[in-house]
N, C-alpha and C positions, 0 to 999 in steps of 0.2 A: 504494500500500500504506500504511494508516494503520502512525503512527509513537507507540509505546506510550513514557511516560515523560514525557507532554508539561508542563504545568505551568500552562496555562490552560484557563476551560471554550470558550471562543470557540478554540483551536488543538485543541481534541478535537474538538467539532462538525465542524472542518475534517479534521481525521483522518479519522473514520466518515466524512464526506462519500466521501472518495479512495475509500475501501473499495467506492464505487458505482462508480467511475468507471471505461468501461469504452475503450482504447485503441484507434484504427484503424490500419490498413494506413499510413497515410499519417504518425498519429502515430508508428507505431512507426519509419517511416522515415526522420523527420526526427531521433528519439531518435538512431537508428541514425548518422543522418553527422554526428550531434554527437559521440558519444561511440562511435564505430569499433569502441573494445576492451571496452567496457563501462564499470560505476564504478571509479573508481580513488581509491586516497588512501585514509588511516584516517582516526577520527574524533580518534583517541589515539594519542599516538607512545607505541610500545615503550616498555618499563618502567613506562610510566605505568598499567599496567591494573591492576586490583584481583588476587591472585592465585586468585580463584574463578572467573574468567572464561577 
């Protein structure tokens, strides 16, 4: 999934790239017993958010 916010033009190209990319069985499996529970973690510890978000 491209990642909006980026800050150069060569990590946007790389952005839209992802946006093609399309995942298999096998990649979603290896996703899978990496990360069991899914993503985890903020990007922002609490308090630290803007209060419009």
């Amino acid at each position: 999934m491209p990642i909006p916010g980026t800050r150069s033009p060569k990590r946007v190209e790389e952005n839209t790239g992802a946006a093609g990319l399309t995942l298999t069985e096998t990649d979603l499996a290896a996703i899978d017993k990496i990360l069991p529970q899914g993503g985890f973690g903020a990007r922002y510890v609490e308090g630290a958010l803007p209060t419009w978000v």
